[in-house]
Structure formats: structure tokens, C-alpha cells
C-alpha positions in Angstrom: -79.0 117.5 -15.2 -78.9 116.7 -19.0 -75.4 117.8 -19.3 -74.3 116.2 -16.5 -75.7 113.3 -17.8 -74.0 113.4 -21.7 -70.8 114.0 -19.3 -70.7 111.0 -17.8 -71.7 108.4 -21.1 -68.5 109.6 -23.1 -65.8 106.8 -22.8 -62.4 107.5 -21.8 -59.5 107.1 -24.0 -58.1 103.5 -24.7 -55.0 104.5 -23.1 -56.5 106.2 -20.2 -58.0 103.9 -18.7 -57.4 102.4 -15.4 -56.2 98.0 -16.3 -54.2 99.3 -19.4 -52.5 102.2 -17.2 -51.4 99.3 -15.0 -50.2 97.0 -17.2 -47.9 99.8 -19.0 -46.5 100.7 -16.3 -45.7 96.7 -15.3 -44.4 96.2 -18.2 -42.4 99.5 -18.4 -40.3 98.6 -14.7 -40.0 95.2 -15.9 -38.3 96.1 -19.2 -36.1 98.8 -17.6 -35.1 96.6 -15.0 -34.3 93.7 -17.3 -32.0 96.2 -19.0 -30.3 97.5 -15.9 -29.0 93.6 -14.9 -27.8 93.4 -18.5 -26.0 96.1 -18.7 -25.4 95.4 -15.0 -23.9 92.0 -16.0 -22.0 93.7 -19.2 -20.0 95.7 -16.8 -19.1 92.9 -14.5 -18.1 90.6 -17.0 -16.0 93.6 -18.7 -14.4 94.4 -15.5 -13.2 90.7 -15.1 -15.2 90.0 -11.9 -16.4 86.9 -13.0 -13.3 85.0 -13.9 -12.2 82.2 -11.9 -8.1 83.1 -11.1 -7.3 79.5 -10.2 -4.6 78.4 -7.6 -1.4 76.7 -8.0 -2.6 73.1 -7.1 -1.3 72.2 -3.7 0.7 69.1 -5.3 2.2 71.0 -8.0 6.2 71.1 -6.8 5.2 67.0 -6.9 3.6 66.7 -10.0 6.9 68.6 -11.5 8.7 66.1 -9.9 7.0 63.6 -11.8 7.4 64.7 -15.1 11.5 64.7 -14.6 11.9 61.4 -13.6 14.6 59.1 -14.8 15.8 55.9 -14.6 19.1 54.5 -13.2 21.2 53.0 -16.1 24.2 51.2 -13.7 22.8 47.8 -12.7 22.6 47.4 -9.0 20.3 50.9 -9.1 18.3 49.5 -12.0 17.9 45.8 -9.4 16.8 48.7 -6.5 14.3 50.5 -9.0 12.9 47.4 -9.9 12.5 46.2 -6.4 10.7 49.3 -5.5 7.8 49.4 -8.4 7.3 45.8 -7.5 6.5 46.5 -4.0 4.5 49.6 -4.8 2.6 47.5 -7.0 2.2 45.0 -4.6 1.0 47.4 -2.1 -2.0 49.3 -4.6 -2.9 45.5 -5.4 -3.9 44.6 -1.7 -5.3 48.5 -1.8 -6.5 49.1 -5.0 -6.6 46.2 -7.2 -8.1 48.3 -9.9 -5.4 50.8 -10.4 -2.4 48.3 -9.9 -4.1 46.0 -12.9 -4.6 48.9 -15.4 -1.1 50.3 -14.6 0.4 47.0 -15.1 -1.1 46.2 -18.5 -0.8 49.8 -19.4 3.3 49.4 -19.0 3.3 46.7 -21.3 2.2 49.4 -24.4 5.0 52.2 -22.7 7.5 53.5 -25.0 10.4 54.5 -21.9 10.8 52.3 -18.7 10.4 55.5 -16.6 6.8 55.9 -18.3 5.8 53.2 -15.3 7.4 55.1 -12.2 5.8 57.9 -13.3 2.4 56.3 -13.3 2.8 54.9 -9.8 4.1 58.3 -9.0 0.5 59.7 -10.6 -1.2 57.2 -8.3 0.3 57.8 -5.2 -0.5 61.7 -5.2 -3.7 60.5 -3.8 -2.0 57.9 -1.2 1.3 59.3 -0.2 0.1 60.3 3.2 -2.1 57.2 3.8 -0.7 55.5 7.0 -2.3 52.1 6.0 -0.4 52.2 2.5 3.1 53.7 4.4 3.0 50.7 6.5 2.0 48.1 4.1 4.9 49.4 1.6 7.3 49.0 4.8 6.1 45.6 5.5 6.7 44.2 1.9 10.3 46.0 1.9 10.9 44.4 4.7 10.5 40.9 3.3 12.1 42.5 0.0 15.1 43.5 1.9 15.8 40.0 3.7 18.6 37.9 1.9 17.5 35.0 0.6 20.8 35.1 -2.4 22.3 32.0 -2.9 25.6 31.6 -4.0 24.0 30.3 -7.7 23.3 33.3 -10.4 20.5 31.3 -11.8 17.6 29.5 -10.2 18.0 26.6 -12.9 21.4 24.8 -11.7 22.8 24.0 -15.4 22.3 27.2 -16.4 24.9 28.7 -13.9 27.9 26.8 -15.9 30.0 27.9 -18.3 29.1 25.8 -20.9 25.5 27.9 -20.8 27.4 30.8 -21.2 29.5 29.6 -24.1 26.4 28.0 -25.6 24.0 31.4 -25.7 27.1 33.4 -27.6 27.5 30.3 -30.1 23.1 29.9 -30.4 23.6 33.7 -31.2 25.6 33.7 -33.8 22.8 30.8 -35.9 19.9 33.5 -35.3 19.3 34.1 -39.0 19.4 30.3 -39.5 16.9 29.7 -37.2 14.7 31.9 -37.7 15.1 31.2 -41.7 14.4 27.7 -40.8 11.4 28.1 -38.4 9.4 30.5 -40.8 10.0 27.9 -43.9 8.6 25.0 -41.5 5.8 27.0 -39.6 7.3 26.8 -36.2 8.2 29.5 -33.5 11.9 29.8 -33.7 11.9 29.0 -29.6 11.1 25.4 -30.5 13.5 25.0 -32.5 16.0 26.2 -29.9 14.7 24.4 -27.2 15.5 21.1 -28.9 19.2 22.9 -29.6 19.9 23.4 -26.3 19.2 20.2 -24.6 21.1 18.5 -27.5 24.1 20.5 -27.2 24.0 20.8 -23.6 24.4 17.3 -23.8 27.1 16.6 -26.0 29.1 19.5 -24.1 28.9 17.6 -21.1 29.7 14.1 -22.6 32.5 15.1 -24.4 34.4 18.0 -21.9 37.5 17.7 -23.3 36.6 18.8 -26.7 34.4 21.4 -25.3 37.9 22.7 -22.7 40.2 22.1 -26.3 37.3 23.3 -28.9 33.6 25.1 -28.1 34.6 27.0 -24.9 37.2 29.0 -26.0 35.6 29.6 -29.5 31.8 29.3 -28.7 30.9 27.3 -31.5 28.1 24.9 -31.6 29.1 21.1 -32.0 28.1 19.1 -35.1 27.7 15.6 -35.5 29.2 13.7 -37.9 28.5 10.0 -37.3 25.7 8.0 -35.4 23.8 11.4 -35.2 24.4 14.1 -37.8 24.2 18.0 -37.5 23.9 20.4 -34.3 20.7 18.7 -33.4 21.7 15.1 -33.7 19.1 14.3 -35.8 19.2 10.3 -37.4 19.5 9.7 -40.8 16.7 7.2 -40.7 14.4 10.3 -38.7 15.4 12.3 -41.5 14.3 10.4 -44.3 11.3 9.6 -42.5 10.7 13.5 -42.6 11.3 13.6 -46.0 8.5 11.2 -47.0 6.0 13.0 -45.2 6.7 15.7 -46.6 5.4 13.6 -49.8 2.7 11.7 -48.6 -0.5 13.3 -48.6 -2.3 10.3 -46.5 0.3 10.4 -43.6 -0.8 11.6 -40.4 2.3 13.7 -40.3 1.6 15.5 -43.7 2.0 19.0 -43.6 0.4 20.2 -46.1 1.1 20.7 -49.9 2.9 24.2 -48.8 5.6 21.8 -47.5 6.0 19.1 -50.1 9.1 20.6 -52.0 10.5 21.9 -48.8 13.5 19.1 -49.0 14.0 18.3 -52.3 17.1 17.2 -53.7 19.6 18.9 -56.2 21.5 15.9 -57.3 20.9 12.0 -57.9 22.5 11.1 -54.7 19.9 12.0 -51.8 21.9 9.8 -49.4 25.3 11.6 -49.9 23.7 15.1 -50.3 21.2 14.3 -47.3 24.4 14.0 -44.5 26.4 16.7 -46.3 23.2 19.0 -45.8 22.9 17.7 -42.4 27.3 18.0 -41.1 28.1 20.9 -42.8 30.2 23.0 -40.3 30.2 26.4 -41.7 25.9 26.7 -42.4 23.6 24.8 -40.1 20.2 25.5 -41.9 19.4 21.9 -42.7 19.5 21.1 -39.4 16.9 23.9 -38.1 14.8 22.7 -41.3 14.4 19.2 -40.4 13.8 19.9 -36.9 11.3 21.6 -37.5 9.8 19.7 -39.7 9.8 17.1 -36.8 8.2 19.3 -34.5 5.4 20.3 -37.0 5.0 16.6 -37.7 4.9 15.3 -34.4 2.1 18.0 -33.5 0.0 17.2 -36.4 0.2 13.4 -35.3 -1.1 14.3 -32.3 -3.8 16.7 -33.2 -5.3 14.3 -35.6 -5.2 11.3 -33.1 -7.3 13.8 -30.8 -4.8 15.2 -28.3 -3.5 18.5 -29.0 0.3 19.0 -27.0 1.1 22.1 -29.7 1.2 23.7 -25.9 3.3 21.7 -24.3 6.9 22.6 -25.2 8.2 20.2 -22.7 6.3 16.8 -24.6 7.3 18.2 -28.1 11.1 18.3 -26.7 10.7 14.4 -25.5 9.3 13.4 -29.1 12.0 14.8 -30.9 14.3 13.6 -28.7 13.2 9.8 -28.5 12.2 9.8 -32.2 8.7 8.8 -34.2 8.7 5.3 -33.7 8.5 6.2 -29.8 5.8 8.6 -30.8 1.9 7.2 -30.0 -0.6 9.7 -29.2 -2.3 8.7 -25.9 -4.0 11.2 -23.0 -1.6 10.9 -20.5 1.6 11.4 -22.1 5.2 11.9 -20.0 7.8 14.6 -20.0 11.6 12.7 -20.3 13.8 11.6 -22.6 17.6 11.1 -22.7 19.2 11.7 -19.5 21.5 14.0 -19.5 24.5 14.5 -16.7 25.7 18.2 -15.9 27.9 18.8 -12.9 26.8 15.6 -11.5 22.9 16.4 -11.4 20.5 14.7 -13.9 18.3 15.9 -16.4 16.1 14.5 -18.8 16.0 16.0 -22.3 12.8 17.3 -22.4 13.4 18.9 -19.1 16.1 20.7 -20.2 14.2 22.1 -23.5 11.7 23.1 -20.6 14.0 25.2 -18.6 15.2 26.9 -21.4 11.9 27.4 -23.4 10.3 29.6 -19.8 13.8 30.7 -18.9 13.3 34.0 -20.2 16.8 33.4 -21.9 17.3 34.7 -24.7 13.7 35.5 -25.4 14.6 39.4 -27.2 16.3 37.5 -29.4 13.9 34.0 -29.7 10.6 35.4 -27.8 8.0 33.3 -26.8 4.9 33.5 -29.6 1.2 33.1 -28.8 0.7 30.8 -31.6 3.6 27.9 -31.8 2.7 26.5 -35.2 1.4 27.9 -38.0 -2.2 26.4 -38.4 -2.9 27.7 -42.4 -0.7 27.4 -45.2 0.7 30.8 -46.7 -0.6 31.6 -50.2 1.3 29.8 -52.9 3.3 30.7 -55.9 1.8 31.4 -59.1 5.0 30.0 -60.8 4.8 26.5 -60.4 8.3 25.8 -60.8 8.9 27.9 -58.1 11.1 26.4 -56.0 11.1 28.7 -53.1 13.1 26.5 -50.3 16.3 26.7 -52.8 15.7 30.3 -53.9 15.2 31.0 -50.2 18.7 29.0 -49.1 20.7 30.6 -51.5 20.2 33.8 -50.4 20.6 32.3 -46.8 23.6 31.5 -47.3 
């Protein structure tokens, strides 16, 4: 009994007891079957069975299609393309506002014009098979297809004569003037065509012989010589009157001390050098210059009497047309001028500058700016004997 007793009070082993068995062997199967999905999932990934093959995309013969677009080059292919992006834009607008507004503004940054059909082509990989759009695309080709031509080119009717077409060769050829002229007087180069136009329009249709014997044949502009002087008719009392606000720092046409030297005389005869300036055949600067002097003055006039018409093209036309003394700041002022007769149907002068100005004519060459006038004055010479309108004109011409 003793020795059974001395038997039983020994203690087992650490590791032989019954919990720590247990938990061995737990943790034993757990470790060796963590290993097994490891190596299980080493062998699977080495044998490729987890890669995702991919399909060719059910739209991909399409999409290739897209890519090798092009656009037609001969003109009545071009008219047809253009038709058909319009209507397909049309159709995602009444669908899909959204995606017709940021394709449209995207196409304004697009380096090639097939950059856009390729975009509505993008679009309509998601649409092509959409009854709704088939039949909306139908109905506005429909309407597209219709002939509404008229036997006119152009939708403005004194644009469709010849002496339009004579006169946008002969404006052409005066580019560098113009533009030379509208960045010494701070004033989008359009403007200063606009008021070109109407004036010349007019004298080509009050004097049709000359323009039969003379402009038509040689597209030349016509310059003034007597009551009115230059390409733009301008007065010689309008011009002096731009001259001494160039000077006079209290006028309400002042321009700003940028300008002041902008017309100054080379010799001691003003008046004789003033019309030579102003009819000289072979270089028509002077007469860009001081119209846009009149412009720029004109609009400041305005401004500073409270009524701000440096957006309305059509009103600055009529003020350079009918001169300063007709020029009074009020809040309901009139588009007119000079009437003008072409091909028996009349115009007013400021009307005509109008056509032209939102035409679209012409506007690679003379394109419509966001900002007509230029508000600040540039930085100025250092050298104050600079006298950069001279420097500038001899290099001009």
C-alpha cells in the first residue's frame, strides 16, 4: 500500500501530460496544413492556373476601324462628313447631353479633323444597336437631307457679288498693315476691317465703272484722294481731331501716354505730310493707324460717360462712320449710318461692318479676339527718345 501510494504522487513529465499533448498536436496539423496550401498555391501559380487569358473584346474588328479613320479631302465629301457629325451630335445631345458637350469642347483642343469622328465613333460603340438612337439619327437626316438651297452661295446678299470677292483678295494682300496698325493702336485687327469693308463696299458700288475699268480686274483697294482721304475715307478734320487726343491728357478720348507719340510728325508741314500719309497708294498704314485710333477713342468716350459698347462691333462701325461730333454717349444708342446701295438692296454702314465682323469671313486670317481693345498700356521704353511708331513703320514698310 505504501508503494502504491509513492507511485501515484510522482508527477508526470511536462510534455506528457494530457492539455499540452493536445495542443501539440493542434498546433502540429495546423502548421502542416498551412504549409500544404502554400506549397499547394506555389504549384498552381507555377503552373499558370491562375492567370486570367483574356478574350478578344467582342468590338474589336470596330474599334480597329476606328483607329484608321480618315477624312475626305474633295469638298462635296467633306460638306457630307460634316453633315453627318452634326446630326450625330445632334442625336447624343437629345440622348446624352453629357457626352455630346464634352466631345464638342474636346474638338476644339484636337490636333486632326478626324480626331472628332473618331470620338463619336468611341461613343457610339455603346449605342450602335440602340433603336431609339437609329431612329432619332434617321429623323434628323431626314430634315438634313431636304433641299432648302437657294440659288445665293451666301446667306448675307452683298456678299454673293463679285465685288466681295474682289474685295477679300485685295483686304488680303493689306494683312501685315493691319495687323501692324491694330497692335500699335490696341485694337483687334477685325475692327479695323470691319470699318474697311463697309467703306470700300461702298465706294465699289458708287463708283462701278472704276471698279469694271480698275479694282475688279486688279483687286486693289480704292483710296481716296479728296473730300475723304485713304482706303477708309477718313476726314481730314476727324483726323486732326485724332491727333490732339492723342495729346490731351484731360480728353475723354485720351488714350493713354502709351499713345501720345503714336502720330507725330517728321517735317514742319503736318497738313501736307498728314494727307500724303493718309493717300498714299502703294502703303496704306496710316489709314489702319488712325482708324484705329478712332475706334479706341470712341470706346474710351463711352466707357467713361458710363456705357461700355467695346462689345458692340456694330455701334463702333456707326461711330466711325458718322464721325465724333455725332458721337454722344446715351443708353440706348442705334446701329446705322451711311446708306449704302448694292444690287439695288440697302444697307446701312454699320450693318455692313456687322455682317462682315460675324461672317466667319476671313476670320483665319483676321479672327475674332475675346478681348477687342487693349485695356492696359504695354511697358514703355527705357529710352526716352524712343520713337517706336517711326522705328516700327520703317521696318513696315
Amino acid at each position: 500500500m505504501k508503494q502504491q501510494e509513492n507511485n501515484t504522487s510522482v508527477k508526470k513529465p511536462f510534455y506528457k501530460r494530457k492539455g499540452i499533448r493536445i495542443t501539440y498536436f493542434v498546433l502540429l496539423h495546423a502548421f502542416a496544413l498551412a504549409g500544404a496550401a502554400i506549397i499547394g498555391a506555389w504549384g498552381v501559380y507555377q503552373l499558370g492556373l491562375t492567370n486570367n487569358r483574356g478574350a478578344i473584346d467582342q468590338n474589336n474588328r470596330y474599334l480597329a476601324e476606328i483607329a484608321t479613320l480618315d477624312v475626305p479631302t474633295d469638298s462635296v465629301s467633306m460638306q457630307a462628313a460634316d453633315a453627318d457629325r452634326f446630326i450625330k451630335l445632334a442625336a447624343f445631345n437629345k440622348m446624352f447631353p453629357y457626352n455630346a458637350h464634352i466631345i464638342w469642347e474636346a474638338s476644339k483642343y484636337c490636333e486632326r479633323p478626324e480626331m472628332l469622328d473618331q470620338m463619336i465613333a468611341a461613343a457610339e460603340v455603346y449605342i450602335k444597336n440602340n433603336p431609339e438612337y437609329d431612329a432619332l439619327k434617321a429623323e434628323l437626316s431626314s430634315i438634313m437631307g431636304k433641299n432648302y438651297a437657294t440659288v445665293d452661295r451666301h446667306i448675307v446678299p452683298w456678299m454673293n457679288t463679285e465685288e466681295w470677292e474682289a474685295l477679300k483678295v485685295a483686304i488680303l494682300k493689306d494683312k501685315k498693315l493691319i495687323d501692324s496698325a491694330a497692335l500699335l493702336t490696341g485694337v483687334e485687327p477685325r475692327l479695323i476691317v470691319g470699318c474697311l469693308v463697309g467703306e470700300q463696299i461702298r465706294l465699289f458700288n458708287s463708283k462701278r465703272e472704276t471698279y469694271k475699268k480698275y479694282l475688279g480686274p486688279v483687286k486693289v483697294l480704292s483710296v481716296q484722294s479728296q473730300f475723304s482721304l485713304g482706303v477708309n475715307g477718313i476726314k481730314e478734320f476727324t483726323a486732326r481731331q485724332v491727333e490732339a487726343n492723342l495729346k490731351n491728357d484731360t480728353s475723354i478720348f485720351y488714350m493713354g501716354k502709351e499713345y501720345e507719340h503714336l502720330l507725330d510728325f517728321k517735317t514742319a508741314e503736318p497738313d501736307t505730310e498728314r494727307v500724303a500719309r493718309l493717300v498714299d497708294y502703294r502703303n496704306h498704314l496710316y489709314s489702319y493707324i488712325y482708324t484705329g485710333c478712332i475706334l479706341h477713342q470712341t470706346m474710351l468716350q463711352w466707357r467713361r460717360s458710363g456705357y461700355d459698347i467695346s462689345n458692340r462691333p456694330d455701334l463702333l462701325f456707326t461711330l466711325f462712320n458718322v464721325g465724333f461730333p455725332q458721337s454722344k454717349p446715351k443708353p440706348d444708342p442705334k446701329c446705322g449710318g451711311s446708306h449704302i446701295t448694292v444690287h439695288d438692296k440697302i444697307y446701312t454702314f454699320g450693318a455692313i461692318g456687322f455682317d462682315f465682323y460675324y461672317s466667319g469671313e476671313l476670320a483665319e486670317e483676321f479672327p475674332l479676339h475675346s478681348q477687342r481693345f487693349r485695356m492696359e498700356e504695354p511697358k514703355k521704353s527705357n529710352n526716352s527718345d524712343d520713337d517706336t511708331l517711326h522705328k516700327y513703320v520703317s521696318i513696315v514698310l
